[in-house]
C-alpha positions in Angstrom: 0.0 0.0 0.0 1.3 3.6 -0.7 1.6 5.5 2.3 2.4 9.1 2.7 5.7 10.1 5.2 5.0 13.3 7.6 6.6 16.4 7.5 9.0 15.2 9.7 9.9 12.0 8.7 10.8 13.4 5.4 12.4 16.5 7.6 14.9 14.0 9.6 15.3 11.8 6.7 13.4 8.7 8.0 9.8 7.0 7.7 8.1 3.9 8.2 9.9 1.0 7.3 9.1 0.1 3.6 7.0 3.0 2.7 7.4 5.6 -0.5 9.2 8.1 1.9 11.8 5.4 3.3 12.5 4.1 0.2 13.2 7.1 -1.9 10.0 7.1 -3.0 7.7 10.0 -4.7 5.5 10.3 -1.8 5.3 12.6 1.4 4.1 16.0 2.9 4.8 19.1 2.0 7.2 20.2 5.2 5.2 23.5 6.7 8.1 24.4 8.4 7.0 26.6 11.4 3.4 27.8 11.9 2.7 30.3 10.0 5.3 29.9 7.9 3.3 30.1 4.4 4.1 26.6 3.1 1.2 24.4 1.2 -0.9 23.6 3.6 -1.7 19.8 2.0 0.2 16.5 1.4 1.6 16.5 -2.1 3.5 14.2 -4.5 7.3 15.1 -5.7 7.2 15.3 -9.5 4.3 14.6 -12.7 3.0 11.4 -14.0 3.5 11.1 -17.3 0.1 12.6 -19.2 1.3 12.0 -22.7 1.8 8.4 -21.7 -1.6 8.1 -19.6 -3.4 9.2 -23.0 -4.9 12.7 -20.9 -4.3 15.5 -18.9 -7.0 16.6 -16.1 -6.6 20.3 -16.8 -7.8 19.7 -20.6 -10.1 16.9 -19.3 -12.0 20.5 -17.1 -13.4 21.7 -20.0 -13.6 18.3 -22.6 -17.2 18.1 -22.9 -18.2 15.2 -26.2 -20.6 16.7 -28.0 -20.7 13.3 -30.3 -21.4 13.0 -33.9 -23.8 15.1 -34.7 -26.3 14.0 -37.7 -30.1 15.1 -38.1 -32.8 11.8 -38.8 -35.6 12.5 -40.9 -38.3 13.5 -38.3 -35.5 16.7 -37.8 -34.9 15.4 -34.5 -30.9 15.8 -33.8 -29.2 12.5 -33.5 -25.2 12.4 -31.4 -23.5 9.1 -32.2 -20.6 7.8 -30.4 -18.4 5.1 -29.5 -16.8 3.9 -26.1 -14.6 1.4 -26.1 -13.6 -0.6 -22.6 -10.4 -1.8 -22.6 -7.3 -2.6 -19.7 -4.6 0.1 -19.7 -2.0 0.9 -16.9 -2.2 4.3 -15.6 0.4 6.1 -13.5 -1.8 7.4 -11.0 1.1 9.2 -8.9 4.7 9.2 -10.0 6.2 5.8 -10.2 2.7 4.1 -9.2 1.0 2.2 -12.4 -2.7 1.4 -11.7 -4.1 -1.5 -13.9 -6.6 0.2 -14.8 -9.9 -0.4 -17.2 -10.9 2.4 -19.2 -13.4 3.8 -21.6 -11.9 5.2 -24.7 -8.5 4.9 -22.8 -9.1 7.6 -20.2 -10.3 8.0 -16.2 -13.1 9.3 -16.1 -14.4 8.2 -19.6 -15.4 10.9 -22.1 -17.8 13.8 -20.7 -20.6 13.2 -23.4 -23.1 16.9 -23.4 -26.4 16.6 -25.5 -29.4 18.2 -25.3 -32.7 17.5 -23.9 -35.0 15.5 -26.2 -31.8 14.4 -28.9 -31.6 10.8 -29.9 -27.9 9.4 -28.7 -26.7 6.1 -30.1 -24.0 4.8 -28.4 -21.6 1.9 -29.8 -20.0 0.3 -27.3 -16.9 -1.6 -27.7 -15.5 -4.6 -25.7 -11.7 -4.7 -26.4 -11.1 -6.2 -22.7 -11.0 -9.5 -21.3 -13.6 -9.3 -19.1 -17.4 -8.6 -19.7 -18.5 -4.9 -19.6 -21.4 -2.8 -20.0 -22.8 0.8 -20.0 -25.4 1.8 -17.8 -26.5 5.4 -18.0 -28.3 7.4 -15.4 -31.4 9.1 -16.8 -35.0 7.8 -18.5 -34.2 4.8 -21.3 -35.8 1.2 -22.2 -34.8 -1.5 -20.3 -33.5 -3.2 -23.3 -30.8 0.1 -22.8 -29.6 -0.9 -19.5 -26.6 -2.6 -19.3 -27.6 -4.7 -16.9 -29.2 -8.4 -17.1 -27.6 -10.2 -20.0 -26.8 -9.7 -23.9 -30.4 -8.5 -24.4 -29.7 -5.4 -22.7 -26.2 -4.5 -22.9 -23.8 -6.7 -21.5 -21.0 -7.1 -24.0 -18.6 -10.2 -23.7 -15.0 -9.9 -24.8 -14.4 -8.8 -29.0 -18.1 -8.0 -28.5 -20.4 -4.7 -29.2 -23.3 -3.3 -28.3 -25.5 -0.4 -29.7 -27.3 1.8 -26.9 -29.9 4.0 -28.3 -32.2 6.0 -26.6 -34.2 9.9 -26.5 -32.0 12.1 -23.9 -34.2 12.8 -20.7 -34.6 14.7 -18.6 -32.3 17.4 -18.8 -29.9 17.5 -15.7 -26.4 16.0 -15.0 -26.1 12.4 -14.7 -23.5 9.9 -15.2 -22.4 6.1 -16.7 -20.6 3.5 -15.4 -20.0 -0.2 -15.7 -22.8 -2.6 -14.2 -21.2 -5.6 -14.9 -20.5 -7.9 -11.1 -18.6 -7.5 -9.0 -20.0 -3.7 -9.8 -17.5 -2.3 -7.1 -14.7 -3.2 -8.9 -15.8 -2.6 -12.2 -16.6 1.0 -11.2 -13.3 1.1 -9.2 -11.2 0.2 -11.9 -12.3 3.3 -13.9 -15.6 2.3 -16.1 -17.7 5.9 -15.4 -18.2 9.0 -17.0 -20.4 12.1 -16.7 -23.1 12.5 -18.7 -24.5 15.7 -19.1 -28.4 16.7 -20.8 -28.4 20.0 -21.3 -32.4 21.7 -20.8 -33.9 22.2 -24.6 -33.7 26.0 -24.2 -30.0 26.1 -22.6 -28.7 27.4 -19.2 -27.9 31.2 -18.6 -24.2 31.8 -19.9 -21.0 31.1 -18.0 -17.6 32.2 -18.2 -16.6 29.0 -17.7 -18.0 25.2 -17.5 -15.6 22.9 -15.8 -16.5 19.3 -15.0 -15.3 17.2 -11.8 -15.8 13.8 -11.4 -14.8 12.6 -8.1 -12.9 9.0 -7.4 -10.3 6.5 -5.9 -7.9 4.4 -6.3 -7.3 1.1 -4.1 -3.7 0.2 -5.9 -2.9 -2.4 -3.2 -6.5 -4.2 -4.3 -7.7 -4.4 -0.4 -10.9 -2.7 -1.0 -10.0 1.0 0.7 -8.9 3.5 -1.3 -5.0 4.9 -1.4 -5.6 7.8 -3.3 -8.8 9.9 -4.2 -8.8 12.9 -7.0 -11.0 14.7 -9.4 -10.6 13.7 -13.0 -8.1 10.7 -13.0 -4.9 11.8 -11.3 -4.4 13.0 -7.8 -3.3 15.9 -6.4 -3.7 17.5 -10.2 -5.1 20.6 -9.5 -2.9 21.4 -6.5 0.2 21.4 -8.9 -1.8 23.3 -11.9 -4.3 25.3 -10.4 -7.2 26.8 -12.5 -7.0 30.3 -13.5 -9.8 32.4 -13.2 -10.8 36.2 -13.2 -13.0 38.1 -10.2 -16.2 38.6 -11.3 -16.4 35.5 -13.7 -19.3 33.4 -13.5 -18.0 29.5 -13.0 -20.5 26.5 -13.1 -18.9 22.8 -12.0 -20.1 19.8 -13.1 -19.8 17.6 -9.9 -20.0 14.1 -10.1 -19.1 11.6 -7.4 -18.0 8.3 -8.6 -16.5 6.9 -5.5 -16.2 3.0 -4.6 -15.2 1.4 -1.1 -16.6 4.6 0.9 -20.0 5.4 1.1 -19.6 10.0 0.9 -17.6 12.5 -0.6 -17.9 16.0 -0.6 -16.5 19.1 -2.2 -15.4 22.6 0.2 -15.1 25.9 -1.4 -12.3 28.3 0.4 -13.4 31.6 1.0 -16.7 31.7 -1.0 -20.1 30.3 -1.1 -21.9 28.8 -4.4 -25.5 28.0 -5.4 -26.1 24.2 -5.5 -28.7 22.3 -7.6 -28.9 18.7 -6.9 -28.6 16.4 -10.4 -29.4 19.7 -12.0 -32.7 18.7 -13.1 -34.0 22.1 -11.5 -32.6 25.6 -12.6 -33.8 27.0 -8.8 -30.6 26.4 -6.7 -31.9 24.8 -3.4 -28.9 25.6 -1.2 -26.2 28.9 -1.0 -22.9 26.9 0.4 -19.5 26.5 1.1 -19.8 22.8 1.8 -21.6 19.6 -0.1 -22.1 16.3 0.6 -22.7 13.3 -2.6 -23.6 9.6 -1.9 -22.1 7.1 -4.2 -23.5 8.3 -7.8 -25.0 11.3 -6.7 -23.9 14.8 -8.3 -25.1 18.4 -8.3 -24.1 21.5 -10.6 -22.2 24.1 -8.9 -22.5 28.4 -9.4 -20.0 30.9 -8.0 -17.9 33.9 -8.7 -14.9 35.5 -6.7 -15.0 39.0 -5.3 -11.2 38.9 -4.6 -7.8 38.4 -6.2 -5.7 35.5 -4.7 -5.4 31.5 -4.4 -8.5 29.7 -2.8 -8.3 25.7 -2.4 -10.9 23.6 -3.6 -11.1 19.7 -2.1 -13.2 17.2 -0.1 -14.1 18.5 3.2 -12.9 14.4 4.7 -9.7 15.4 6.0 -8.0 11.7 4.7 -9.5 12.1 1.2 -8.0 15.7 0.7 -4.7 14.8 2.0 -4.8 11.6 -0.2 -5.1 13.2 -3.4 -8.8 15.1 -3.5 -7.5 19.0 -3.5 -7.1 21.7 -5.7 -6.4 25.6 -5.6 -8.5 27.8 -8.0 -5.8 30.9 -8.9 -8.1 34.2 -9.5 -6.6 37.2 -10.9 -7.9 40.8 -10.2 
């Protein structure tokens, strides 16, 4: 299991027997010196995984929204095609730490696919793995477009394929995911995605539209996570923070995908936001610093900043932020 050294063990130069930190590994704290010295406040990682190698990079991942292959049938009626293909790849999740991983189109989360309320979206799914996989979307569909049971309704064995194909409702954010036993693992390994309707006549305009999807990694396989993030890699967004402007209007696409604990959450530094649960309502039911998601819940997100400076962004579960699950949003006057 990877374990992160403290401040002072990597200070003095020693740490428990066979972890990262003892054995020259990339792990450990950030040493904060004195109090009040002005050091990161967080764990971090020493160095970058290599993105080119991974086949993504989370900052580009922020504002990737899949719009599809976009066609229009005879009715008029717009029609978004697209394929996902599930297959085993080995991510480096920190440096020097290679997750077997499985994938959709090669990536953790899968592709952010954005259509619009009412669209017809065919999805072609792919099975380049060795194990059996599905693709189970959130949202109103025929059962035939589950993923669930058998063949009949989704489940593709190995060199097999599958073609979903379904009317996008209701407008909201929702998500896929593997639903092939054991689910846990399947979901775990990295089979989800966010899946976003947007309402026939559009949301008000942002400055920016970032999406988050929140998850683990259990890299010793003993059914707790070692690491937790947004968007495939940890502690991504602590080493590239995302630049904004005061007075920008920001809206986050929050999804929690989480196996092996049952809550995650998401704290805002130094500013509140609106909240609306699954987004299937534009009233926002909650002004907030602080949320809370079950496993597959997820809720849009509206703020702006008032003032110049950095503000960190992570789960408000002390382990989860110092595992991985933080971020610093850098605003500029």
């Amino acid at each position: 299991m990877a374990v992160l050294g403290t401040s002072q063990d990597l200070a003095e130069g020693s740490a428990t027997p066979g972890s990262p930190a003892a054995t020259g590994g990339a792990y450990g704290r950030s040493h904060p010196g004195a109090h009040g010295s002005g050091m990161h406040p967080m764990p971090t990682v020493v160095g970058e995984v290599d993105h080119e190698k991974n086949g993504f990079h989370p900052t580009k991942m922020l504002t990737d929204f899949d719009g599809g292959v976009v066609s229009t049938l005879p009715s008029g009626r717009t029609l978004r095609e697209y394929t996902l293909v599930a297959q085993n790849k080995a991510i480096e999740v920190v440096p020097g730490v290679e997750f077997p991983a499985w994938t959709y189109n090669g990536r953790i989360p899968g592709p952010s696919i954005r259509v619009r309320e009412g669209d017809r979206v065919r999805i072609t799914h792919l099975n380049a793995s060795d194990h059996p996989h599905s693709l189970h979307f959130h949202g109103i569909h025929p059962g035939s477009m589950d993923g669930v049971f058998d063949m009949r309704s989704g489940v593709v064995a190995p060199g097999g394929r599958y073609t979903y194909e379904f009317d996008a409702e209701p407008f909201g954010l929702h998500m896929y995911h593997c639903h092939t036993a054991p689910l846990a693992k399947h979901i775990a390994k990295g089979l989800y995605g966010a899946f976003i309707i947007d309402p026939k006549d559009g949301r008000p305009t942002a400055d920016h539209e970032l999406i988050m999807v929140m998850s683990g990694y259990d890299v010793d396989f003993d059914g707790a996570n070692d690491f937790y993030m947004v968007n495939g890699i940890p502690f991504h967004y602590d080493k590239h923070p995302i630049r904004l402007e005061v007075g920008e209007l920001v809206r986050v696409y929050l999804v929690n995908a989480l196996e092996y604990d049952p809550i995650n959450s998401f704290h805002l530094h130094a500013n509140f936001f609106h909240y609306y649960p699954t987004g299937t309502s534009l009233t926002p039911v909650e002004f907030t610093d602080t949320i809370a998601q079950m496993q597959g819940q997820r809720g849009i997100l509206e703020f702006r900043f008032k003032h110049p400076g950095r503000y960190m962004f992570h789960a408000h579960k002390t382990e989860f932020a110092e595992l991985g699950w933080t971020g610093i949003f850098q605003v500029e006057g």
